[in-house]
C-alpha positions, 0 to 999 in steps of 0.5 A: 653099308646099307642094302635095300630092295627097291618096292614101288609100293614102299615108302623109304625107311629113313630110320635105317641111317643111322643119324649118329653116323656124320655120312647118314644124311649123305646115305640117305640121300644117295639111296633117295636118288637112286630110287626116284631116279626114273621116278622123278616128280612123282607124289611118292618122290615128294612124300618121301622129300618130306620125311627125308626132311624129317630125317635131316632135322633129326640128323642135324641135332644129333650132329650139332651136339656131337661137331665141335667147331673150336674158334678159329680165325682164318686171315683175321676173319670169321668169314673164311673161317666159317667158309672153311668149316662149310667147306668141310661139312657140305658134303654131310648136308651142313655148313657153319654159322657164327652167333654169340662168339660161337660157330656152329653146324645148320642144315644147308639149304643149298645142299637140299635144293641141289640133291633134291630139286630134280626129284621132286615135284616142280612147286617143291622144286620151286621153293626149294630153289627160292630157298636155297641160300646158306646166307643168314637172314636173321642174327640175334633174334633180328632181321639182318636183311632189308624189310624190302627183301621180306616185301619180295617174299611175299611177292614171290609166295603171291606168284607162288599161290597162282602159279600152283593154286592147289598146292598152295591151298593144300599146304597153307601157303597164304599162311606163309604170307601172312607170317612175313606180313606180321614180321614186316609189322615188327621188323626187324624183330623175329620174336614178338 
């Protein structure tokens, strides 16, 4: 068990969960709530959002090293059983995913868009709601979605730049649609 003292001042101290524990992500997030409780939308709230995030990656690797998903079939499916798996794993910040004969543990988008979004501020709250889907995009190297969706993308990124203009400019968002132009060159290729 953790104990924090709450200082405005401060930044939370991710490294104080440790990512080797299946509930850290969970810890953290519980403690982030608590802070930006009545502190919502703030810089602060969407500073430590942002090593929060660092915090999850590192979290992530350490887990999928560690969780071992045996191949299993649920109904015949591959689906339900990554729906099973998910199931069981969402409540850490992680679901499953099929690739090469293999199921693994990803960070859930949903996951982070559900705890994080009313803290945040709203352009963060706002992609992180377009990008709240735990649906894979790519498999194998390779766009599993219509070049049409990745059109949409950009559509949404271009009102994105008008709607937040400073944010956009301070965190490179045009650079985001020019990344999915290049991969409307090569789709449905992701690496090139």
């Amino acid at each position: 068990m953790f104990v924090f003292t709450f200082n405005s001042a401060l930044a939370i101290d991710f490294s104080k969960f440790d990512v080797n524990d299946l509930d850290a992500a969970r810890k953290a997030t519980k403690y982030y709530q608590k802070v930006y409780e009545n502190k919502r939308g703030t810089k602060e709230a969407d500073e430590d959002y942002l090593k929060f995030r660092d915090f999850f990656w590192q979290f992530h690797n350490v887990q999928s090293k560690k969780i071992y998903l045996p191949y299993e079939l649920i109904d015949n499916s591959v689906q339900k059983q990554i729906d099973a798996y998910s199931e069981k794993y969402y409540k850490y910040g992680l679901v499953a995913q099929f690739d090469e004969g293999e199921y693994m543990i990803v960070p859930s988008r949903r996951y982070i868009y559900e705890n994080f979004a009313p803290y945040v501020s709203a352009p963060y709250a706002k992609l992180l709601e377009f990008h709240s889907s735990d649906v894979r995009t790519t498999y194998d190297a390779r766009y599993i979605i219509p070049k049409s969706e990745l059109e949409n993308y950009i559509k949404f990124y271009q009102q994105f730049i008008k709607k937040y203009p400073q944010f956009s400019k301070e965190n490179n968002m045009q650079e985001v649609i020019e990344d999915i132009k290049r991969d409307i060159e090569h789709y449905p290729n992701i690496i090139y």
